[in-house]
N, C-alpha and C positions, 0 to 999 in steps of 0.2 A: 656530380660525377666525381670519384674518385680521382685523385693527382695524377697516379701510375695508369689509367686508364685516358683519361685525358690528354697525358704523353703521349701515350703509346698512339692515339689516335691523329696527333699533331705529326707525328712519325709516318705514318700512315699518308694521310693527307700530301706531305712532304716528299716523298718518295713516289703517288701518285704524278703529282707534279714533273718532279724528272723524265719519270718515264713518257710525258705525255711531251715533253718538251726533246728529249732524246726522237722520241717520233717525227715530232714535224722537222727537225733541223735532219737529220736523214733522208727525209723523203722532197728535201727542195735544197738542190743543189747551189742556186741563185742566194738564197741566203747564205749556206754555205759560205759561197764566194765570200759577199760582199760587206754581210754581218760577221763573220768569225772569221774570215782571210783565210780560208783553206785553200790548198793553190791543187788539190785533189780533190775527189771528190769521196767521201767517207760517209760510212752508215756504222749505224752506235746500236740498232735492233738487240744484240745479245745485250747489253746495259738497259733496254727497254724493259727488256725480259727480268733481270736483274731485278729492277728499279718496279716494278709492279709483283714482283713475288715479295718483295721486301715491303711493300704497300700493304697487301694480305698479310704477310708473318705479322705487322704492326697494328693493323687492325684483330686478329684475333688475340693479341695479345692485351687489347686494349678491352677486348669482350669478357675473356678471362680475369682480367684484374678488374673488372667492374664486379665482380661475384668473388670476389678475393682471393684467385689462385694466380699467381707469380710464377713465370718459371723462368731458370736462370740457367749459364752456364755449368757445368759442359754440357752437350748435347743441347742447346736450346730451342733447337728447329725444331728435334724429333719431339722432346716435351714438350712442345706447344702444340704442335699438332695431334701430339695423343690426348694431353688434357683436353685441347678444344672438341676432340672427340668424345671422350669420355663425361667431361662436366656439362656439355652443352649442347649436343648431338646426341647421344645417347638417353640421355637421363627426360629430353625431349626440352629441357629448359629456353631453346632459342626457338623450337616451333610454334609454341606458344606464344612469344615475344614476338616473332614472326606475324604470326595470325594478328595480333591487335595491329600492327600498319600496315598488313599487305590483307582488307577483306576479299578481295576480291579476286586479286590476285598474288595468290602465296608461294613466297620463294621458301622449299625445305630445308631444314636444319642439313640434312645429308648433302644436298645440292651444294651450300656452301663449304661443305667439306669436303666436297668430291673438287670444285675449284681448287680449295687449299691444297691441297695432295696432287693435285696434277701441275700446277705452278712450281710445288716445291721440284717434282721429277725433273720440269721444264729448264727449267733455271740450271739446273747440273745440264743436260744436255747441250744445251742451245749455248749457254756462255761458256764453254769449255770445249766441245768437240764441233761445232757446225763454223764454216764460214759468215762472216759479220754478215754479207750479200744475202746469204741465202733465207736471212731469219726474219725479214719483212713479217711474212703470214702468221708466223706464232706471235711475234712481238705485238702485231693488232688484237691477235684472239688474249693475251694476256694482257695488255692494256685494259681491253674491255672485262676482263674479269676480274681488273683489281679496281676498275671504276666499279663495277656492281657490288664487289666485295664492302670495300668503303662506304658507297651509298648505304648501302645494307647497317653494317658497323656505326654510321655515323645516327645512321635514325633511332637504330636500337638505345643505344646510348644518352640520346640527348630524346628519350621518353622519358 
């Protein structure tokens, strides 16, 4: 595997981690307490959310730089998620790669790109205009999709 892809995949992995760890410390207030001395009780969901969009952005950037396209600032979100579109979506390069680990059951090149784009939407919404409290239910549904994401990304890669 490529270096830049390899990064980008440790970035990934890394960022999943937070967000899964932002999860639990949220949802048990007794750790809260006793493990981090919070003397309230606080939920971190829009960071969850945060912290698993940025698991995806790093996983598909690690997919792209595995077929050697880079992309960089400005705009780095929107060109990641057009190229991922375009080189690996479109062109059908990841339904194929898809097909050889999932016989049986095949996740679609679109399917992971309908995630990408709905995380990227999520992530402006939820960690910017929603109450911390309120964001439990997306932060689980984006958790879970930047753990499929990655599983997805990590198997691709290490074929």
């Amino acid at each position: 595997m490529r270096d830049d892809a390899a990064l980008s995949l440790q970035r990934s992995e890394n960022e999943l981690a937070a967000a899964g760890v932002l999860f639990d410390v949220s949802a048990d207030r007794r750790l809260q307490e006793e493990r981090f001395r919070l003397e309230r009780e606080f939920t971190f969901y829009s960071g969850v959310i945060s912290h698993a969009y940025y698991s995806i952005f790093y996983a598909a950037k690690a997919l792209l730089a595995a077929e050697g396209v880079v992309t960089a600032a400005p705009d780095v979100h929107r060109k990641t998620l057009a190229a991922f579109e375009e080189r690996l979506v479109k062109t059908g390069l990841l339904d194929v790669a898809l097909l050889k680990i999932y016989k049986a059951m095949v996740v679609r090149a679109d399917e992971l790109f309908g995630i990408f784009a709905r995380e990227k939407r999520k992530r402006g919404t939820f960690t910017y205009q929603k109450l911390p409290q309120a964001n439990k239910a997306p932060a689980a549904e984006s958790l879970t999709n930047a753990a499929r994401f990655f599983k997805t990304a990590h198997a691709l890669l290490r074929e």
